[in-house]
C-alpha positions, 0 to 999 in steps of 0.5 A: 891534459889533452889525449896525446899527452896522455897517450904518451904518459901511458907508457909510463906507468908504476911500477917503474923500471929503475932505468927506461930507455927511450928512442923519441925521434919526433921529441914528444917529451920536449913537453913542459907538462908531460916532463912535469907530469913525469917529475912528480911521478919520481922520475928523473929525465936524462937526455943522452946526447953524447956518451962522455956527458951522458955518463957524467950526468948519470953517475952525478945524479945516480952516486947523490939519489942512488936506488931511491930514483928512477931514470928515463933516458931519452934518446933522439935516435930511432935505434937504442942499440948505441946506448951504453950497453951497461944501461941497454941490458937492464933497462926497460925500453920504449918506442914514441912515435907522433904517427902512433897518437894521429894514426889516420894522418900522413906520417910524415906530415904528422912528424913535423908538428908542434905541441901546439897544433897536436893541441889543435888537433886533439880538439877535432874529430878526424873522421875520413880518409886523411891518410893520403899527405894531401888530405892531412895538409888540407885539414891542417891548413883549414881547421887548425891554423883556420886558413882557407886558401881556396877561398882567394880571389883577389890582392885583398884576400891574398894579403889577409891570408898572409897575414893570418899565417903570419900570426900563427902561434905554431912552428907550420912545417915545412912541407906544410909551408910549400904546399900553400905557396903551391896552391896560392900560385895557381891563382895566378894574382897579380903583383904578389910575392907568394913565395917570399911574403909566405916564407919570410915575415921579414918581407912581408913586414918590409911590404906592409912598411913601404906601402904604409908611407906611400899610403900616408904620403898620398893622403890616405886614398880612398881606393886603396886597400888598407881601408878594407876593415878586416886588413885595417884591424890586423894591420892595428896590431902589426903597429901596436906590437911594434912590428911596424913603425908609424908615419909622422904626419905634420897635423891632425886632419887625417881619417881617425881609424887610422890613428895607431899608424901615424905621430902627431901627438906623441902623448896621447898616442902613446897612452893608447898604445899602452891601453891597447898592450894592456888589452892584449895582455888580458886576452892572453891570461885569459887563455890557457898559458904554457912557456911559449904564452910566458914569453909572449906575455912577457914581450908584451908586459916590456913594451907596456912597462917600457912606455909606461917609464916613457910616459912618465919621463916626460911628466905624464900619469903611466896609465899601468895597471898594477892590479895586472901587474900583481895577477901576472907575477902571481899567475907565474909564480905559480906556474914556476912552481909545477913547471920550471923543473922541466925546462931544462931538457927542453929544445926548440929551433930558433930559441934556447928554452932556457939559457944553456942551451944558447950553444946547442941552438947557434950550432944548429943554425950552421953558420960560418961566422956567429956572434951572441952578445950577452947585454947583462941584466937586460929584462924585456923592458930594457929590449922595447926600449933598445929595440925602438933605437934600432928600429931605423937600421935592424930587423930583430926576429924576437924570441925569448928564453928562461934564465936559471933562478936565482937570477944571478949573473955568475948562475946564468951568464956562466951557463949561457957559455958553458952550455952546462946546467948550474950544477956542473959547474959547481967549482966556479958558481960564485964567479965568472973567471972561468966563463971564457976557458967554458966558451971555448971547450963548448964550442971544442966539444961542437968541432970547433977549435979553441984557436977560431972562438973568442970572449970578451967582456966588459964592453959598452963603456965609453966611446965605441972604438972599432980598433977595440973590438977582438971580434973585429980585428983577429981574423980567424975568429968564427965564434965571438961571444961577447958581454956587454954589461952596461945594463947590468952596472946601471942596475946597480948604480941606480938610485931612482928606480926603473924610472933613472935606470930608463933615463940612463939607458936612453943616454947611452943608447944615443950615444950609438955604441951598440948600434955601431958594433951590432952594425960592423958585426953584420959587415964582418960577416957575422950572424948576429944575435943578442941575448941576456943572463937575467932581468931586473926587478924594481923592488922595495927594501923590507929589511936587510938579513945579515947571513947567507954567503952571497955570490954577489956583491949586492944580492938584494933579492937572494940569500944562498946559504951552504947549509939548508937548515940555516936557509930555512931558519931564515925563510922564517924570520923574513918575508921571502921563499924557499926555492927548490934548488932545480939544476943547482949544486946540492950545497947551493940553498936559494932564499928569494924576495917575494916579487916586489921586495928586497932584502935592504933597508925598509922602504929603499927602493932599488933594481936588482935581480936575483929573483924569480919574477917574470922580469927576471925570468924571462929575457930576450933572444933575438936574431939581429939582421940590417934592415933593408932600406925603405923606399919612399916616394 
């Protein structure tokens, strides 16, 4: 436990008051282990965004636990006074502040810091006058993101800077941000963006792009700076994460440190891709991992499963490690089991943590016109496979979220649009009927009329026609939520595994529809971003169970049951778990697969979902832009 973690669990300590305020403007506790740590103090966690659903969610949990339960109330505001009184007479109450756990640094810096640099910084000695906002970002910039920016004297130096800051895992604050374009500026280098290549991965990548083919094109000279070996083994990774995209070259003749940047052999090359990927997911589990790491894991995991199915489409061995495999669903299954409890009141800026929150996040992007195209059932293997069959046209900023286990479309697709924890809509877990009347009282309850938000479902099928697209076509639309289920109907149709299901998808995607709607969605003026409910798992049959009530037609990798007696009696007889039941309705008692396994006949292999696997977990949210053209000479 680092020691601002700690520091901060200090304020909460037995015996407990049977409510706690808390004003957290900086929101130190949007923690996954200090919010786990709290849980299994006996704490719940309430977040107070608005009197009506503060209320409600206070008198559902408090009338369920009653005294046996203590709560902690956290507000963002600085002032609790605008705290129900009721509450605020009785209660005990606490002040977080980031200033108060590095008190030798510049506040205001201070305050605009992620959990992953406070870890940074909790590892180093802080001596000296830091006080001033110059010092503090000066030893930010070189002992924790390890950017020494005094240091550059030449295009060369410049771009090996920008690409370290690129591969940041921390959200650099903003003034963090202009303060080294400030003082890259002063070197006054030749020919460099600084402002643009600092602030936008988006141009630094398209540079990197349109100076690669031109490199290639010209027959890779020898004066040019890619042969710098520091900037070629970066740049090795900018292709192997799919960041960049490679260059066909006619033969084989060219220098082979450059091998990870061209095609030639498609065969070969991908294989060691896949071997790279594979490296790279070792490194990872070797670190300490927490939900961010998780979705990093789980990126890399699709591209590595996604070429592995590629591999052997066209005949060749998949060169995938199943002893890998089997360490990571272990490795997260156990971390599920400490900290999925205390994702749902988390945030982040650019993703919802989990699923739910998709709303809250949109709203604060402030656009005028925002669409989310829901692609049901779409795992991280599905996206590498989508996101190569955009790469021509689109910019994906990738990001990744939780989905709410079990992994059923009527659990997580309906609580992506209502922005409502499972247990709150109760009356409607088992179908999607109400998800459009949701949509829109969500986006009502955020000051925007029911008259300029829109649903629709049931698309990807057939011939995209522009014409059929309610999005496109009624003019006061400023929030479009759309469902794109075709993943979601192949996964139930298949009947020769992952591998059929990335056959069909391939078919599909050459068909171009969600090429076409993506791109008249972008000219229509819409921000454009594409998420999932849940991901799919291939699985194999241990034997079918003939009891539970199913919220689905095929729930092969879950049995919920109303009673838990009956569930736990089940969790005897067939290899499976028991899950906790986190944000689900009290009535609602989860049976989930083991990861791998399904409840079907023994040794049928199908894809399904339901359960809580890191396909399943972990999906996608990504921000869909045009890509600007390459200029190639």
């Amino acid at each position: 436990m680092n020691f601002w973690r700690q520091k901060v669990l200090d304020y909460f300590q037995a015996p407990f008051s049977q409510i706690t305020l808390v004003s957290d403007p900086d929101q130190l506790l949007d923690d996954e282990m200090i919010i786990s740590n709290l849980k299994e103090k006996g704490l719940e966690i309430i977040k107070f965004q608005d009197r009506a659903s503060f209320r409600y969610e206070y008198e559902s949990q408090y009338k369920t636990q009653g005294q046996y339960v203590n709560f902690i109330v956290i507000s963002k505001s600085e002032d609790l006074d605008d705290l129900p009184f009721d509450l605020w007479s009785r209660a005990q109450k606490a002040e977080l502040r980031k200033s108060s756990l590095f008190p030798n640094l510049a506040s205001n810096v201070v305050r605009e810091l992620d959990t992953r640099t406070m870890d940074a910084l909790s590892e180093l000695s802080l001596g000296g006058n830091l006080n001033s906002e110059r010092a503090t970002i000066d030893f930010i910039l070189r002992y924790v993101y390890g950017i020494s920016y005094d240091t550059v004297y030449s295009f060369t130096d410049c771009l090996l800077l920008i690409m370290s800051w690129h591969q940041l895992q921390s959200e650099v604050p903003e003034v963090i941000k202009q303060y080294l374009i400030e003082s890259l500026k002063h070197h006054r280098i030749a020919d460099i963006p600084i402002q643009e290549w600092v602030t936008s991965y988006h141009e630094f990548t398209h540079y990197l792009q349109q100076e690669w083919r031109r490199f290639v094109d010209d027959e890779f000279p020898e004066s040019h700076f890619f042969w710098d070996s520091n900037v070629r083994s970066v740049l090795g990774l900018f292709f192997l994460e799919g960041i960049l995209s490679t260059v066909f070259i006619e033969q084989d003749s060219f220098p082979k440190v450059f091998s990870w940047g061209v095609t030639y052999d498609s065969g070969l090359q991908r294989k060691e891709t896949l071997k790279g990927l594979q490296l790279q997911l070792e490194k990872l589990l070797s670190t300490t991992i927490d939900r961010r790491t998780w979705i990093q894991i789980a990126q890399l995991y699709g591209k590595t499963k996604c070429i592995s199915l590629e591999l052997q489409s066209q005949g060749n061995d998949s060169c995938f490690s199943m002893a890998m495999d089997k360490e990571i669903e272990s490795r997260f299954e156990q971390w599920l089991a400490v900290h999925y409890g205390a994702l749902a009141t988390l945030t982040d800026r650019n993703a919802p943590v989990m699923v739910h929150k998709a709303v809250e996040v949109l709203r604060l992007k402030e656009q005028d016109k925002i669409a989310l195209i829901v692609c049901d059932g779409m795992s991280f293997v599905q996206w590498a496979q989508i996101e190569q069959a955009l790469a021509d046209d689109f910019q994906s900023e990738v990001y990744g979220s939780y989905a709410w286990i079990p992994t059923l479309t009527s659990v997580s697709r309906q609580s992506i649009f209502s922005g409502e924890i499972p247990r709150f809509f109760y009356d409607s877990i088992n179908t999607t009927a109400k998800e459009e009347k949701a949509w829109k009282s969500v986006w009502e309850r955020n000051g925007v009329s029911s008259v300029n938000v829109l649903y629709e479902r049931g698309l990807g099928q057939g011939d995209y026609e522009r014409s059929n697209i309610a999005a496109l076509s009624k003019s006061k639309t400023k929030i479009a939520g759309l469902v794109v289920d075709t993943i979601d109907q192949l996964t139930h149709h298949t009947i020769q595994g992952q591998l059929g299901m990335h056959a069909a998808i391939d078919i599909w995607l050459k068909q171009g529809y969600l090429q076409s709607l993506l791109r008249d969605l972008l000219d229509a003026g819409y921000d454009v971003y594409l998420t999932s409910d849940h991901g799919n798992k291939e699985s194999k049959g241990v034997g079918r169970t003939n009891d539970g009530t199913l919220p689905e037609t095929r729930g092969e990798r879950v049995r919920v049951y109303r009673d838990v007696v009956l569930r736990d009696q089940a969790a005897v007889q067939y290899s499976s778990r028991q899950w906790p039941g986190t944000g689900l309705p009290d009535d609602y008692h989860v049976l989930i697969a083991q990861s791998g396994e399904a409840f079907v006949r023994e040794g049928e292999i199908v894809v399904s979902h339901g359960g809580a696997s890191l396909e399943e977990v972990i999906v996608p949210f990504v921000h869909i832009q045009k890509k600007d053209s390459v200029d190639v000479r």
